[in-house]
N, C-alpha and C positions, 0 to 999 in steps of 0.2 A: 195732468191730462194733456194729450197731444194733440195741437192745434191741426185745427181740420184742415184737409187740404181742399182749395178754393177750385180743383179738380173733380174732385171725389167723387160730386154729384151729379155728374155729366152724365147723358145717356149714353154717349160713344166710350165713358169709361168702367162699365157698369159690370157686373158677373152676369157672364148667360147660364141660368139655371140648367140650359138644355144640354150642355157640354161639360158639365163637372168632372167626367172624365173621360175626357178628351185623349189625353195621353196612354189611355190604357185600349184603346178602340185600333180595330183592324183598319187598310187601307180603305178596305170598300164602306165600312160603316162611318171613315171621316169623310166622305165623300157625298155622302148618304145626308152626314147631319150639314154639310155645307149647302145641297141642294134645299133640304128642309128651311135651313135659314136663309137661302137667295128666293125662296117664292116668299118667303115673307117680307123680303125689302121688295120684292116687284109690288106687290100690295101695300103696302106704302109709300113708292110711288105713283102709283093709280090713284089714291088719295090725294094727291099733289096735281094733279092732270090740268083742272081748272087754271089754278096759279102757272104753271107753264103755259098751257095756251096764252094767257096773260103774256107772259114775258116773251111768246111769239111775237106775241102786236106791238108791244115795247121798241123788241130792237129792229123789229121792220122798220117800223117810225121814225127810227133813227137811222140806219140805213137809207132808208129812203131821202134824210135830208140831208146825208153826205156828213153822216157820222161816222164812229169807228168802236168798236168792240172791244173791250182791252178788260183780258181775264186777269184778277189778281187772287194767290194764293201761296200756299208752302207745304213741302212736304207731299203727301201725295195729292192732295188736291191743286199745289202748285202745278203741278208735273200732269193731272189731268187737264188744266188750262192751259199750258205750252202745249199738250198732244192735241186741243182742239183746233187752235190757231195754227195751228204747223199745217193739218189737213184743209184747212180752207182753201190756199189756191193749188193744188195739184187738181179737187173733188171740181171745185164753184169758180174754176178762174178768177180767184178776187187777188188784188195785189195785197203783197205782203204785210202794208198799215193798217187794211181793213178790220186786220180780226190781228188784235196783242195780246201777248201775254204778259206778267211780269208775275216773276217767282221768287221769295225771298232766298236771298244768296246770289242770286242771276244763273247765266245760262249755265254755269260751272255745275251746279247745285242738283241741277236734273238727272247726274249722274253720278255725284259726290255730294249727300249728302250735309249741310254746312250748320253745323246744332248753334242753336241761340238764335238766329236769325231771324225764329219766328215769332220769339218773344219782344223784338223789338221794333214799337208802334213808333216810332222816327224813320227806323227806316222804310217802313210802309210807305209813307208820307215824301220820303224823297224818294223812293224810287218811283212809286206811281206822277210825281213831280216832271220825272226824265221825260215822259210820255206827253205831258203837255195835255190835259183833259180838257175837254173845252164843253162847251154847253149841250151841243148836239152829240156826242159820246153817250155810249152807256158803260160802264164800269160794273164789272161781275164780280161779288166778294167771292168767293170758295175758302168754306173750313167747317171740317166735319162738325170741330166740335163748335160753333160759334164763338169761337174766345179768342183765336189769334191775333193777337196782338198786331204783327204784320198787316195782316188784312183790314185792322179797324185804323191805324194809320192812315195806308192805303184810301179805302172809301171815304174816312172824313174829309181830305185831303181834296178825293175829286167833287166830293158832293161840295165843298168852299166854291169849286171852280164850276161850279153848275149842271155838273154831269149827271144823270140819273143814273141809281144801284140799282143791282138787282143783289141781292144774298141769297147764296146756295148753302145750307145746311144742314146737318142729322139731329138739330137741336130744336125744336118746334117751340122751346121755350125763350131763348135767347132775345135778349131785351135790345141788342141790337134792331130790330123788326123796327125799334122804335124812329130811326130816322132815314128807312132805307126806303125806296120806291115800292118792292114786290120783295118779300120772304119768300123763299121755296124750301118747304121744308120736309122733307120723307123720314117718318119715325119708323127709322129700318131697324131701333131696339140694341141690345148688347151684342157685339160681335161676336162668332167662335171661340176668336182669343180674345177674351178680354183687352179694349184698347187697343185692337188690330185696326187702325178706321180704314188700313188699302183694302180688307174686305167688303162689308154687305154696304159701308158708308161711302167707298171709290166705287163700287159698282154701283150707285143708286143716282151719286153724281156721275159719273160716267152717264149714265142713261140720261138724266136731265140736262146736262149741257149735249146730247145731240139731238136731243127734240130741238132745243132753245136754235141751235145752229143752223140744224139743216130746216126746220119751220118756216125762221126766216129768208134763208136763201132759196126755197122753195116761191117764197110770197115776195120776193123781190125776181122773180122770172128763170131762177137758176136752172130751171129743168121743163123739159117738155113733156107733160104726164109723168113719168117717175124715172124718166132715162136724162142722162147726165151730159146735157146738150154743152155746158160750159165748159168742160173736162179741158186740162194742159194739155200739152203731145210730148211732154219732157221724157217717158220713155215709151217702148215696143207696145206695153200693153196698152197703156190709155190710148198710144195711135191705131190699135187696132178696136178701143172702143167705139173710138171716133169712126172708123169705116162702117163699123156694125152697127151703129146708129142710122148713119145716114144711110146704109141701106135698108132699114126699117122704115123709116121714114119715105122715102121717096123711090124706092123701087130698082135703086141703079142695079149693076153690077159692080165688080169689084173695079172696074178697069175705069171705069166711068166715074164711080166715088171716089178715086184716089184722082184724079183729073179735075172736078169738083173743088174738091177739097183743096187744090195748089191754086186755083183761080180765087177760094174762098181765101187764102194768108192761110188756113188749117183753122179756123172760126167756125165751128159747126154749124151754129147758130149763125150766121149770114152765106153759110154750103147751102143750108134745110131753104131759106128764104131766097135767095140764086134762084134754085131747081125749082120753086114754088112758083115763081111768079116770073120769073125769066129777067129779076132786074140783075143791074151790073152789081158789084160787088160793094162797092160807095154806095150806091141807091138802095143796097141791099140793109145796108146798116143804119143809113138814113130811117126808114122802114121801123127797124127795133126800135131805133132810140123816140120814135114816134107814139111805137109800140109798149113804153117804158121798159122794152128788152124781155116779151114777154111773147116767145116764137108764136106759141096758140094763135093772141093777139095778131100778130106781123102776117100770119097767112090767111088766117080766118079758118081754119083746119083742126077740127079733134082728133087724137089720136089712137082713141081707145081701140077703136073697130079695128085699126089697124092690128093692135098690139092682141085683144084679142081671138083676129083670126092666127096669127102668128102661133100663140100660145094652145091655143083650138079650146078656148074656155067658153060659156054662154053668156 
């Protein structure tokens, strides 16, 4: 008899009864059953909502005491934690250490990908190691199926050095739960293709690490009501977010926001607080950091009314 495979059992490795004939279906009816099976992972993560809010207040907490965010994964949930931390500072102006990733294989890997790599829990361990985890860190496992090996390296590695886990996973059963801070777990069920985990399990993680992200940098000041006060100006468009902000915000015109905005260094957030209260640009920032960088705070100002008369909503 043939020795089980210590795979088999997994929910990410499972047959979806719904798709047995997959192969034989028109374009629009594969389209059809990929929709049917993506509302079933969004309901599975809605089941999961609780424990994310949770790991909101986690890594604010940590954030907040001059901690740092360091995603670990492989394969495509590697490759969803480097696209998370890539988008931090362009969105949230946060500098580059705030938010890591590390993906087994390294940066190579995210385009080539590098086989073995994720079965081995040493190098989990050193590479999470390069990063220097330290107490005030939180360290995010990502793996569909809870098994990778990489990633339990990895977390045991940083959890030695004090760091708190979070685990992201499509396996609700995974005994890993056992020594991590918060499980997040969305039983998003057997894929279309069997064993596919970049489908309904990358999309459910996908969704879960941008609550986790943008939650936090919301609740650490990143935005003013839902507009993207912290935005780079590294290209055309974000400099034109930046003008259309502040003129939502404070009434200018163009000619006057773009004059603003050269007195502010291109800081939206000490433009918005400038034009508010008429302080210098030093005093202006003084103000946020008073503020815990929280513009609402810094001016005493809501936004909504503004936003919607703007939109003409009730």
């Amino acid at each position: 008899m043939p020795a089980r495979s210590k795979w088999q059992s997994l929910p990410t490795e499972a047959i979806n009864p719904a798709t047995l004939a997959l192969d034989k279906l028109s374009a629009a009816d594969i389209v059809e059953e990929m929709l049917t099976e993506d509302r079933k992972m969004l309901t599975a993560v809605q089941r999961e909502k609780e424990r994310i809010a949770v790991g909101v207040d986690i890594i604010t907490e940590a954030l907040r005491k001059g901690g740092r965010v360091v995603f670990v994964g492989a394969g495509t949930s590697g490759r969803l934690g480097v696209l998370e931390s890539a988008e931090m500072p362009p969105t949230f102006g946060t500098s580059s250490d705030l938010v890591q990733a590390v993906m087994a294989g390294g940066k190579n890997a995210f385009l080539r990908p590098k086989e073995g790599i994720e079965d081995n829990y040493e190098e989990g361990a050193r590479a999470i190691t390069r990063v220097r985890p330290a107490r005030n860190d939180i360290v995010i496992g990502v793996s569909a199926s809870g098994m990778t090996s990489f990633v339990r390296g990895a977390l045991t590695r940083a959890r030695r050095a004090g760091s708190k886990i979070i685990f992201i996973t499509c396996d609700p059963s995974t005994e890993l739960q056992t020594f991590v801070d918060l499980t997040i777990a969305p039983a998003v069920g057997p894929e279309v293709i069997a064993g596919s985990t970049r489908l309904k399990a990358g999309t459910a993680t996908k969704i879960v690490l941008n609550m986790l992200t943008t939650g936090a940098m919301v609740r650490i000041g990143k935005t003013y009501g839902n507009l993207m006060v912290d935005v780079q100006m590294g290209a055309d468009k974000r400099r034109d977010r930046a003008r259309r902000i502040l003129t939502i915000v404070t009434g200018l015109d163009d000619g006057a926001v773009d004059v603003l905005l050269r007195r502010a260094h291109w800081n939206v957030k000490a433009a918005i607080v400038m034009q508010k209260s008429g302080l210098t640009y030093v005093q202006a920032l003084s103000r946020l950091r008073r503020a815990h960088d929280f513009v609402r705070d810094a001016i005493g100002e809501d936004l909504e009314g503004r936003l919607k008369e703007l939109l003409k909503v009730g």
